[in-house]
C-alpha positions in Angstrom: 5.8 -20.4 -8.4 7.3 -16.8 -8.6 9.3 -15.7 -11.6 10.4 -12.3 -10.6 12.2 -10.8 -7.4 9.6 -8.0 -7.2 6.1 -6.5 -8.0 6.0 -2.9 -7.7 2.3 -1.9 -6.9 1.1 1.8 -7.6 -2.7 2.1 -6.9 -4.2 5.2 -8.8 -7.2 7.4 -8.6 -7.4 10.5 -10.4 -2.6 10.9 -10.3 -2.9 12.2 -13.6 -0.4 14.6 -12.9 1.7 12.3 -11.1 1.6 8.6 -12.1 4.5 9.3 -15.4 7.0 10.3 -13.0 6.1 7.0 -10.2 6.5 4.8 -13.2 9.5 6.0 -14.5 11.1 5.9 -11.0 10.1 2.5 -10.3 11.4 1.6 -13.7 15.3 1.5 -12.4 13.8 -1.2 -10.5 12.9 -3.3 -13.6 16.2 -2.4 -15.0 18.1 -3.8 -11.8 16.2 -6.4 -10.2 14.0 -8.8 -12.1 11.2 -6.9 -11.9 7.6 -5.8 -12.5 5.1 -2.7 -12.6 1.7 -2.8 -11.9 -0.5 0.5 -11.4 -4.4 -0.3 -10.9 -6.2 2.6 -12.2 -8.9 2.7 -9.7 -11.9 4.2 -11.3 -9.8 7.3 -12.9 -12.3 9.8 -14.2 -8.9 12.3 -15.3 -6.2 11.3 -17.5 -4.1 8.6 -15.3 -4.8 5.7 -18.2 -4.1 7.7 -20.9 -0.6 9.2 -19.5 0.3 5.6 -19.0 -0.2 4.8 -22.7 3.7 5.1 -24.0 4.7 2.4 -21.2 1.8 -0.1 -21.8 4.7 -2.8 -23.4 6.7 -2.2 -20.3 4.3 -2.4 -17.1 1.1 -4.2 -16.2 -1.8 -1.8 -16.1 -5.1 -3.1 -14.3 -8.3 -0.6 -14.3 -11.4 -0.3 -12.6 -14.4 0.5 -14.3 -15.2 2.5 -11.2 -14.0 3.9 -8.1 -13.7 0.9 -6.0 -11.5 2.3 -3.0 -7.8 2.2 -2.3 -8.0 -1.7 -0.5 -9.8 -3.1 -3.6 -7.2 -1.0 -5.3 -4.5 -2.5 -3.6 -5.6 -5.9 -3.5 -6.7 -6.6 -7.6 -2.5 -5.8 -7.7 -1.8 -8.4 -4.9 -3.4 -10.9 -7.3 -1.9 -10.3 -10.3 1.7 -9.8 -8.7 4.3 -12.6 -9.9 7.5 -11.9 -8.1 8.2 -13.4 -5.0 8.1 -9.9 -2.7 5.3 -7.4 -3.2 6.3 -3.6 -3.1 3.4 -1.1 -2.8 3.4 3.0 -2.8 1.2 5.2 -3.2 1.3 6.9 -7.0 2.0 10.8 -5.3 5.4 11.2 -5.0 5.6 11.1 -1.7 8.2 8.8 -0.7 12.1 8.7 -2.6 11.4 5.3 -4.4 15.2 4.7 -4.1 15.0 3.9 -0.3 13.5 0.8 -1.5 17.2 -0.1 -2.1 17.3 -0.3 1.6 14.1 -2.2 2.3 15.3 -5.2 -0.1 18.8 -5.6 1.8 16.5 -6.6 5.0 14.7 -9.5 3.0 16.8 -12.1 4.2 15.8 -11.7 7.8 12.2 -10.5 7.7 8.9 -11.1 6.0 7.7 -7.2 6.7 9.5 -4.2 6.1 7.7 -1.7 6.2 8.2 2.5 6.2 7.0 5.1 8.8 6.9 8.2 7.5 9.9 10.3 9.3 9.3 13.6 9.8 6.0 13.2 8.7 5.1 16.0 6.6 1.4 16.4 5.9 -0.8 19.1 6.9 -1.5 19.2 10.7 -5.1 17.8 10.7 -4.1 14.7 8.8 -1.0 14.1 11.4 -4.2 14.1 14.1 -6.7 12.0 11.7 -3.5 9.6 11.8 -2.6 9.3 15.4 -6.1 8.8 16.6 -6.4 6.2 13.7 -3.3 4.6 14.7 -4.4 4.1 18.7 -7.6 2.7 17.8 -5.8 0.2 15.3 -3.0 -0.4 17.9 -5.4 -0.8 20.9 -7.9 -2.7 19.0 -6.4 -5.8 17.4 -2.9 -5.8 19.5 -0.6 -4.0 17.4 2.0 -2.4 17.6 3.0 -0.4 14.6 4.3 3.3 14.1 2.5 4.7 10.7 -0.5 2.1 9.8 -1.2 3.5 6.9 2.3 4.4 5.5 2.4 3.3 1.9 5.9 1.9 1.5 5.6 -1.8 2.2 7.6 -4.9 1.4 6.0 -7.9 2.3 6.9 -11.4 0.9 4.3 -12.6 -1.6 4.0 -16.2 -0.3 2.8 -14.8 3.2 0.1 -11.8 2.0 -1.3 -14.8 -0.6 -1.4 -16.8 2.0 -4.6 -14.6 3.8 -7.7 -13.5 2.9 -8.5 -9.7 2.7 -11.6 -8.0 2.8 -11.3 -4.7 2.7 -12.0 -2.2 0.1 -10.8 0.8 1.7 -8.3 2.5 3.8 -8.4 -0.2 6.5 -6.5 -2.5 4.4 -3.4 -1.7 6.1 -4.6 -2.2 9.3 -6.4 -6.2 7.9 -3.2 -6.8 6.6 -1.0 -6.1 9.6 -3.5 -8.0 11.9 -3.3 -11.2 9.5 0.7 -10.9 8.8 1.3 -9.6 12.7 2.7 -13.6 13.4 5.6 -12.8 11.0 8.9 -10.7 11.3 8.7 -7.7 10.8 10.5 -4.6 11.1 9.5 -1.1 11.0 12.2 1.5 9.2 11.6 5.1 8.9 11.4 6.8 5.0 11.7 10.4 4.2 8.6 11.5 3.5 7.5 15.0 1.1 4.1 17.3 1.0 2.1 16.1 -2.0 2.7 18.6 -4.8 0.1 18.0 -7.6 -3.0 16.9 -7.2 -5.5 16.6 -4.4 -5.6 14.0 -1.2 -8.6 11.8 -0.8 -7.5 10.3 2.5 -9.7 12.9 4.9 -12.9 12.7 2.8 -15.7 12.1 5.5 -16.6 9.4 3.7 -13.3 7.6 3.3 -12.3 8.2 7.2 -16.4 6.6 7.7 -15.5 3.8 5.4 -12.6 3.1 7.2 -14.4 3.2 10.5 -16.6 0.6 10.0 -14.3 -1.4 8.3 -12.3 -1.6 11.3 -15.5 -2.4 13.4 -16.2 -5.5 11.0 -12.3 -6.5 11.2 -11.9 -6.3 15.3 -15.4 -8.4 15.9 -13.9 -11.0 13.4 -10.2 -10.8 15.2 -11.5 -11.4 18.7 -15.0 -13.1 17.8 -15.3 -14.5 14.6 -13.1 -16.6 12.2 -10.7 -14.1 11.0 -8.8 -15.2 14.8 -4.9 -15.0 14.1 -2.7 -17.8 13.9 0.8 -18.3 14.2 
């Protein structure tokens, strides 16, 4: 069913200034693994499409004809991924795309590997957002993960296909987790750097609301309705 060891997933909004350099480190990937790129330009109103013009032969480029959110973001990739393990990071430059390396040498004994970002280096009131979103995740739906929303996951393709996900923004992480949280998993730190270029969207009022009541509608359907987990 899967011709290629691994998608690499890079949702975009508005990474004009960053998205040449994510592709071009992802692309040893391509060269060393049989491999694929997909960024899902998510509604851009800059120029992230047109920067990724020169490697349009090379990588798989899905758009949004507007701002959807990063879950829809992440999950129009999850559907048009075709290798067997799924690889997603956020387009920043945040993470060192060569711990990856690291990640794929676990693949023979776990479904899950995913990153917790180690020291954590965002500004201070993020680090707060983060820990009072990752209690309420945690305590919530039974969890027990570091860094919910770290973007440096590899999950096996067979398994996240294998669920239905509804969210559209930032609590996709958290739906995903719960839905895969029967699976082995293991958590592994990844050096994590201060965005340099461009501007964060992750503390917008309306993002942390968004994910708020996301959550709500993904606990009632946990503990209540037909999204119960099964082993």
């Amino acid at each position: 069913m899967y011709q290629l060891e691994l998608s690499i997933i890079f949702p975009a909004y508005n990474e004009e200034d960053n998205i040449v350099e994510a592709v071009q480190r992802a692309l040893f990937f391509v060269d060393s693994h049989a491999a694929e790129i997909i960024v899902v330009d998510d509604g851009s109103i800059d120029s992230t499409v047109q920067r990724l013009q020169p490697f349009q032969d090379t990588i798989k480029i899905v758009r949004h004809s507007k701002n959807q959110g990063y879950g829809a973001a992440l999950r129009s990739g999850f559907s048009h991924a075709k290798g067997r393990w799924i690889f997603f990071c956020d387009s920043d430059l945040q993470f060192p795309l060569d711990a990856l390396s690291e990640f794929l040498t676990y693949t023979h004994d776990y479904d899950l590997i995913i990153g917790y970002r180690f020291p954590r280096k965002d500004p201070r009131i993020r680090i707060i957002n983060a820990r009072i979103w990752r209690f309420l995740v945690n305590r919530s739906l039974g969890l027990s993960v570091r860094d919910i929303n770290c973007a440096f996951k590899l999950i096996r393709t067979s398994h996240l296909h294998s669920i239905t996900l509804h969210a559209k923004g930032a609590s996709i992480n958290a739906e995903l987790l719960t839905k895969l949280s029967s699976h082995r998993m293991i958590q592994l730190p990844v050096q994590h750097v201060p965005r340099i270029r461009g501007r964060q969207t992750g503390a917008y009022p309306r993002v942390i609301i968004r994910a708020l009541r996301e959550l709500a509608v993904l606990v009632y359907d946990v503990h209540f309705g037909s999204e119960i987990q099964k082993p």
